[in-house]
MARPA-416909 format. One record per residue (C-alpha): x negated, y negated, z; residue in three letters. Coordinates in Angstrom, 1 decimal, padded with zeros to 4 digits. Each point is the difference from the previous one (the first is absolute). Example, Ala and Ser with C-alpha at 12.3 -4.5 7.8 and 13.67 -1.06 7.14 Angstrom:
# residues 2
px / py / pz / resn
-012.3 / 004.5 / 007.8 / ALA
-001.4 / -003.4 / -000.7 / SER
//
This chain:
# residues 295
px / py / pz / resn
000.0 / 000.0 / 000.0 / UNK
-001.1 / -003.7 / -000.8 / UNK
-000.4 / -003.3 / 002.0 / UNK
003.5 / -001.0 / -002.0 / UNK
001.8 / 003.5 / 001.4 / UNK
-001.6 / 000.2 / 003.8 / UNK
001.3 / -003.8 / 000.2 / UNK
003.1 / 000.8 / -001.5 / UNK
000.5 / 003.4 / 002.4 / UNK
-001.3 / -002.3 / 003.6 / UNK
002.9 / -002.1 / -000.8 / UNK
002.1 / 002.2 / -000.2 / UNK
-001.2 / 001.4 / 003.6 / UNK
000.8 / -003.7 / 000.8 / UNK
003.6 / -000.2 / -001.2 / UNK
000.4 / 003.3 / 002.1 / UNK
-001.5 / -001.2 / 003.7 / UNK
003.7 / -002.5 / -000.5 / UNK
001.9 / 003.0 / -000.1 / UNK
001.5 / 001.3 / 003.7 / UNK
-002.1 / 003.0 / 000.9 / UNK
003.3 / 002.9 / -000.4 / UNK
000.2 / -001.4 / -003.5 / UNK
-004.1 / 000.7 / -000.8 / UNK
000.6 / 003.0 / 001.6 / UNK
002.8 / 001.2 / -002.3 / UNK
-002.1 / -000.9 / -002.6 / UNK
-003.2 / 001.5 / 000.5 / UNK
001.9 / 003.4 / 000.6 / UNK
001.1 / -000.4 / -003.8 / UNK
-003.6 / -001.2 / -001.3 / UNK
-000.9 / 003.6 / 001.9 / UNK
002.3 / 001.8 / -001.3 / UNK
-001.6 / -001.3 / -003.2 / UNK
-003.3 / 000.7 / 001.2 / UNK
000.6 / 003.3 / 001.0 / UNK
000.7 / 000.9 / -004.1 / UNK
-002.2 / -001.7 / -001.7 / UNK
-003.7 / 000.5 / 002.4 / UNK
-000.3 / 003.5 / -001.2 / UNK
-003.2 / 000.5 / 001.7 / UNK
000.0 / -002.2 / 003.3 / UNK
003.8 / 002.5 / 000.2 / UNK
-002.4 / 002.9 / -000.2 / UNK
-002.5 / -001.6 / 002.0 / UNK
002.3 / -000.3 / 002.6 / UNK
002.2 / 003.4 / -000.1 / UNK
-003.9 / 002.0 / 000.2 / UNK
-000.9 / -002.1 / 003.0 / UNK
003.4 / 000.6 / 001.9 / UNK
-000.2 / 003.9 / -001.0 / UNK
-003.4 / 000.1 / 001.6 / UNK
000.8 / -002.3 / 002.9 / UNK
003.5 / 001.2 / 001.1 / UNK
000.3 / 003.8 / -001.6 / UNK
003.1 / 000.4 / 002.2 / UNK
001.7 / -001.8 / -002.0 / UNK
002.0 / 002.1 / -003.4 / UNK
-000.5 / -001.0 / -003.2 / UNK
003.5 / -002.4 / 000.3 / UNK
-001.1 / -001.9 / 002.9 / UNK
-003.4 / -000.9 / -001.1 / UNK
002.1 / -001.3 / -003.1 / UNK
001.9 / -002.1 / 002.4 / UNK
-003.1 / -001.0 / 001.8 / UNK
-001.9 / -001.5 / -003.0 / UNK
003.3 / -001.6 / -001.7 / UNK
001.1 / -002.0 / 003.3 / UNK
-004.4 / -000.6 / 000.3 / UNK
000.2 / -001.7 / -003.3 / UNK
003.3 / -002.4 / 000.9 / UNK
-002.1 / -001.2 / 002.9 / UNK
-003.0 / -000.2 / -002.1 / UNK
001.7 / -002.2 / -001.9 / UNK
001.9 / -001.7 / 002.5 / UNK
-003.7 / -000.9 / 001.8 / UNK
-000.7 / -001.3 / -003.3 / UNK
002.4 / -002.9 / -000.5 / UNK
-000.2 / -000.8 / 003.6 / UNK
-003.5 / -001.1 / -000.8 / UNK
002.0 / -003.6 / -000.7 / UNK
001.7 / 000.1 / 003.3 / UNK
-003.9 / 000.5 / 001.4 / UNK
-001.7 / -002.5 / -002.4 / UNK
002.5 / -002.7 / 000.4 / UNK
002.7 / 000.1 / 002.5 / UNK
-000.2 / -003.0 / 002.9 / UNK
-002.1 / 001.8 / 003.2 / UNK
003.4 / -000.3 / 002.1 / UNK
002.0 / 002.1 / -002.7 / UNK
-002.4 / 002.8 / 000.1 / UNK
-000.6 / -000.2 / 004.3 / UNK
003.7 / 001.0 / 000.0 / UNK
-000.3 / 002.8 / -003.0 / UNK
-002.6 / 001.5 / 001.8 / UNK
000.4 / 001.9 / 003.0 / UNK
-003.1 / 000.3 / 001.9 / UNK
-000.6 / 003.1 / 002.9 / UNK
-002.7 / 001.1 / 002.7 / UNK
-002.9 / -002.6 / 000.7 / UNK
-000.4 / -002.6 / -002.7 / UNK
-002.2 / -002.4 / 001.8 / UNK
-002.4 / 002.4 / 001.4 / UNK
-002.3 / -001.1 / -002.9 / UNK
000.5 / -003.6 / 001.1 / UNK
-000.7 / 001.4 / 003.8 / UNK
-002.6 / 001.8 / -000.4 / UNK
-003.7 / -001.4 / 000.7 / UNK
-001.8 / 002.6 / -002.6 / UNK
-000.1 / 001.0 / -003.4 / UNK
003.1 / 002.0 / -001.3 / UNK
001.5 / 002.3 / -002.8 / UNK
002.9 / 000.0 / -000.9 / UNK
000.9 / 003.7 / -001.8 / UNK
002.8 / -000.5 / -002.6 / UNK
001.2 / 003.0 / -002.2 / UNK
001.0 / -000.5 / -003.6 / UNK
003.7 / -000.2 / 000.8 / UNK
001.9 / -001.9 / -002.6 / UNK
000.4 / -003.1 / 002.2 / UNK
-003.7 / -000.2 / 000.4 / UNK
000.4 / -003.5 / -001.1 / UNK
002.5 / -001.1 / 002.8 / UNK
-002.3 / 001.6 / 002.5 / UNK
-002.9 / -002.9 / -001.4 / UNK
002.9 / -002.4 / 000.1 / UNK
000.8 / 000.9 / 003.6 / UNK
-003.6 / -000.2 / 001.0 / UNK
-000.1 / -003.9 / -001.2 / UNK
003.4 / -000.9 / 001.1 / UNK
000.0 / 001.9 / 003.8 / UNK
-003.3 / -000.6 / 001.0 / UNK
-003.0 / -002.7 / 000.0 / UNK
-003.3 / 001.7 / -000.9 / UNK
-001.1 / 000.0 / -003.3 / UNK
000.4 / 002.9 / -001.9 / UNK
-002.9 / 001.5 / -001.9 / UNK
002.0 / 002.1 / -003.2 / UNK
-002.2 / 001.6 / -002.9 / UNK
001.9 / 000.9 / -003.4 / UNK
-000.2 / 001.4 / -003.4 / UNK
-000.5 / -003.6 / -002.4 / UNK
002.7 / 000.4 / -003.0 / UNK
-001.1 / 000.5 / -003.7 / UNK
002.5 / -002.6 / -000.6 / UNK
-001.9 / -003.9 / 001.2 / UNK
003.8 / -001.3 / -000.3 / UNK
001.6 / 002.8 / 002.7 / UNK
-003.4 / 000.1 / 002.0 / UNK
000.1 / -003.8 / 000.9 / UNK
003.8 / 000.6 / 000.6 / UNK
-001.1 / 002.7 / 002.9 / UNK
-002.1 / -001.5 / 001.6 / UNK
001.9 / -003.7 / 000.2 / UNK
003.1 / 001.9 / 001.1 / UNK
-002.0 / 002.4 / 002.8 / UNK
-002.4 / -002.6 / 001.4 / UNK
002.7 / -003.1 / -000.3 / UNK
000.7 / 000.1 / 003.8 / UNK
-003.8 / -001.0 / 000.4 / UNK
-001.0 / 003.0 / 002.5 / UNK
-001.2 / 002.2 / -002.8 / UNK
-003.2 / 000.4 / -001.4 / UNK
-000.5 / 002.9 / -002.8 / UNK
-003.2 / 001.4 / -001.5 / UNK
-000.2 / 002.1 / -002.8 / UNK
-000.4 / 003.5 / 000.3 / UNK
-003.4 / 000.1 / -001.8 / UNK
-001.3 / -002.8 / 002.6 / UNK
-000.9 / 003.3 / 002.0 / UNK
-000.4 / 000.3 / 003.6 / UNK
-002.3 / -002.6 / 001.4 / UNK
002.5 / -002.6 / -001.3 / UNK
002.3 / 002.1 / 002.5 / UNK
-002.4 / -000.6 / 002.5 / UNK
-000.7 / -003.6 / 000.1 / UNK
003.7 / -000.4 / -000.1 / UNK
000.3 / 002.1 / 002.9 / UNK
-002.5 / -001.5 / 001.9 / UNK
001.5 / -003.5 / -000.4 / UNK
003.3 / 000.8 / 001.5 / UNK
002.0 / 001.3 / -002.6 / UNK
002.1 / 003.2 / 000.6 / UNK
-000.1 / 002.1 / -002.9 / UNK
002.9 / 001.5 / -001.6 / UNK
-001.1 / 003.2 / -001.1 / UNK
002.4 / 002.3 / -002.3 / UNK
-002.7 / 002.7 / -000.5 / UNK
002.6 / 003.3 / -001.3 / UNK
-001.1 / 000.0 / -003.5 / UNK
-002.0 / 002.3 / -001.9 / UNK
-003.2 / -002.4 / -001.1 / UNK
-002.2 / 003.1 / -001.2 / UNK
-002.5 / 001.4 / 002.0 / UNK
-002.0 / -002.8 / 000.9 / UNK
-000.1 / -000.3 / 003.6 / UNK
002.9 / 002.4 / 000.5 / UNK
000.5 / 003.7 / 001.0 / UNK
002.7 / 002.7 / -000.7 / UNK
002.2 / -000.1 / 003.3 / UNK
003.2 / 001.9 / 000.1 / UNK
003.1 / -002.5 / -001.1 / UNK
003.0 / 002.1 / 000.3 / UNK
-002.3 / 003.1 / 000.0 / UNK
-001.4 / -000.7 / -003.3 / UNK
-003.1 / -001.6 / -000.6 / UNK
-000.5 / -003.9 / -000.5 / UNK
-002.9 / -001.8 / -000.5 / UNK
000.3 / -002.2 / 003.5 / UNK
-001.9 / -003.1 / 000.6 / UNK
-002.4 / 000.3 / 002.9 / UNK
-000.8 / -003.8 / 000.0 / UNK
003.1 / -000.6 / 002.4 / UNK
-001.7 / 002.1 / 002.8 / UNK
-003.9 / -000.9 / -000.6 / UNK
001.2 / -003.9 / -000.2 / UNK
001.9 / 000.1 / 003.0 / UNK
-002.2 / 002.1 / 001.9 / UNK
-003.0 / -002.6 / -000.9 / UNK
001.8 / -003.4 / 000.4 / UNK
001.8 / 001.3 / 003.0 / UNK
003.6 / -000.8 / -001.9 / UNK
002.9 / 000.5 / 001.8 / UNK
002.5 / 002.4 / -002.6 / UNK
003.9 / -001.3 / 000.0 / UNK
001.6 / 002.4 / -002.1 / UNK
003.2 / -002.1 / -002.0 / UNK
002.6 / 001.5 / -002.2 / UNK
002.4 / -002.1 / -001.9 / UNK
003.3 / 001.2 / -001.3 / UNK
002.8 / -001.4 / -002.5 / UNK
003.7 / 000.6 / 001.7 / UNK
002.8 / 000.6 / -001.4 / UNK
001.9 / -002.6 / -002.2 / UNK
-000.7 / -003.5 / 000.5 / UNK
-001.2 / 000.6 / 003.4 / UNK
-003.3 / -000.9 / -000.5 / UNK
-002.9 / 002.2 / 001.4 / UNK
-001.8 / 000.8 / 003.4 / UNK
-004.0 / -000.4 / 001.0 / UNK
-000.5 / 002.4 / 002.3 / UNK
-003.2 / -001.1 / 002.0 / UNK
-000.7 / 003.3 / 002.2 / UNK
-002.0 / 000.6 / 003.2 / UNK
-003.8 / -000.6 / -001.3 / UNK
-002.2 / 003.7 / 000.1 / UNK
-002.0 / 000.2 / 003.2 / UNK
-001.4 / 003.2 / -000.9 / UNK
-000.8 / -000.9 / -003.4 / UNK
-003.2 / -000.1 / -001.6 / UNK
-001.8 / 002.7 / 001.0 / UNK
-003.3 / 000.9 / -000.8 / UNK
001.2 / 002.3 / -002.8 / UNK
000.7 / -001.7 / -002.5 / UNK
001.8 / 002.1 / -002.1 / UNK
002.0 / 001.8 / 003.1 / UNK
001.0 / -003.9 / 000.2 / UNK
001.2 / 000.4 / -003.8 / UNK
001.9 / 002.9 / 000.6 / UNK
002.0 / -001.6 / 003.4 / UNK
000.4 / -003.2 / -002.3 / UNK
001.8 / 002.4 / -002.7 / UNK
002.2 / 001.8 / 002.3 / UNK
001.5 / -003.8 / 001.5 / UNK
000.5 / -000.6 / -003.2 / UNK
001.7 / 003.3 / -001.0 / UNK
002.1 / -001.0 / 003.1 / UNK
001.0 / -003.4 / -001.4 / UNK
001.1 / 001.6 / -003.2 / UNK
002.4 / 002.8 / 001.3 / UNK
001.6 / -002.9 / 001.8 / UNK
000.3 / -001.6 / -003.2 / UNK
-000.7 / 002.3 / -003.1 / UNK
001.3 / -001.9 / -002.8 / UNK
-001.7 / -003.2 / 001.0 / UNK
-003.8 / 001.4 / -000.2 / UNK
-001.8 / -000.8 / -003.3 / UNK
000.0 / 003.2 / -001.7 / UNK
-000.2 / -001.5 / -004.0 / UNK
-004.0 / -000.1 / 001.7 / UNK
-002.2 / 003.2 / -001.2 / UNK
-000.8 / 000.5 / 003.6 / UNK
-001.9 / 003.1 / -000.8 / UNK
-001.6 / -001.0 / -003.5 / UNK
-003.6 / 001.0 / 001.5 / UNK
-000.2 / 003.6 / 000.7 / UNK
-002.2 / 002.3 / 001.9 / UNK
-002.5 / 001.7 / -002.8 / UNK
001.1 / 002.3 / -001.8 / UNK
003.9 / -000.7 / 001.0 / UNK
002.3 / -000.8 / -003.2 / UNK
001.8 / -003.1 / -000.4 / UNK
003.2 / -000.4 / 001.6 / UNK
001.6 / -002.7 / -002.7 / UNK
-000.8 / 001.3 / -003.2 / UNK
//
């Protein structure tokens, strides 16, 4: 997509953020519905990851799963306006915020805050700016697209808490932010390759884990606040759920540390199964000799 299309589209995302929340709601179920037909291979992306992750599940309810996953995966998209431009007073009452949301603020050390890749993940970056008065230290994925990628970053950092550093800035950039007072929001359930990661069970399968969480707390002495965002029903809104930071967490095993991160996190998602990201290849790298799971 152009400069001329990418404009055209965040205006659109514009025009929605005017609409009541029920009404975007309504809607983004039909753009998934949409979705669901048309992304042949996030669909099958998504049905492999849910047969691996929840086998109890037949055949007819994974179906179910992955269609209602992409009506909310649509629905999280559009709401990106609501995010991006909405008045801060509109979105403190959308957004329904649980557990200890100023222990960051509180707190006299460093801190982590451990957020899955639920579908509200951006609400949960929202919350962080709008609930709380540290800065926020975010690192993200820059868009192919110059248009959309100045678009993400004006509407995530426009509450002026926010600073976000490219993922390829590595890990000392990480560090400096740390160490000047910045709590890092850290959403590290992805499968980034082999690099720094080891195969931890996730759902008894497994996925290449990031061990960075655990080494970076363990050497900066960061406090880990797990936080799980959800979208609720309707026009609702959705719920931060700040939870009781880990006291027995890091360890000196680093990858023991991965596995107890995974099983919160398979936790989280049987609370929630539709919500988590499954359209990701969360098991793209595979042990040797294992065959692909996607193809």
């Amino acid at each position: 997509m152009g400069r001329l299309g990418a404009r055209a589209l965040l205006a659109l995302v514009w025009l929605l953020h005017l609409l009541p929340l029920g009404l975007q709601a309504a809607l983004g179920r039909a753009v998934g519905r949409l979705l669901h037909r048309l992304a042949g291979s996030r669909r099958r992306v998504a049905l492999a990851n849910v047969a691996l992750c929840l086998p109890e599940l037949d055949a007819a309810a994974r179906e179910a799963l992955v269609r209602e996953h992409f009506a909310l995966l649509a629905r999280s998209l559009l709401e990106r306006g609501l995010l991006w431009h909405a008045p801060a007073e509109r979105l403190r009452r959308l957004i329904r915020v649980e557990g200890d949301v100023g222990f960051a603020e509180r707190h006299d050390g460093p801190v982590m805050w451990l957020v899955p890749h639920f579908l509200a993940l951006e609400v949960a970056g929202a919350a962080t700016q709008l609930f709380q008065r540290r800065m926020v230290l975010d690192v993200y994925t820059p868009q192919s697209n110059a248009v959309f990628d100045a678009a993400l970053l004006r509407g995530r950092g426009r509450f002026g808490l926010a600073e976000f550093l490219k993922r390829d800035e590595g890990a000392r950039a990480i560090v400096r932010g740390i160490r000047r007072g910045q709590v890092f929001f850290n959403a590290p359930d992805m499968d980034f390759g082999l690099g720094g990661a080891a195969f931890v069970p996730f759902f008894g399968q497994p996925a290449a884990t990031l061990l960075a969480p655990s080494r970076l707390a363990r050497s900066l002495g960061l406090a880990v606040q797990p936080v799980v965002a959800e979208m609720l029903p309707g026009g609702q809104g959705w719920r931060v759920i700040f939870g009781e930071p880990w006291t027995d967490w890091p360890t000196d095993d680093a990858e023991a540390d991965a596995a107890a991160m995974n099983r919160f996190i398979e936790g989280a998602i049987r609370e929630r199964p539709a919500q988590y990201l499954w359209v990701h290849k969360r098991f793209k790298a595979r042990p040797p000799g294992a065959a692909s799971l996607y193809d």
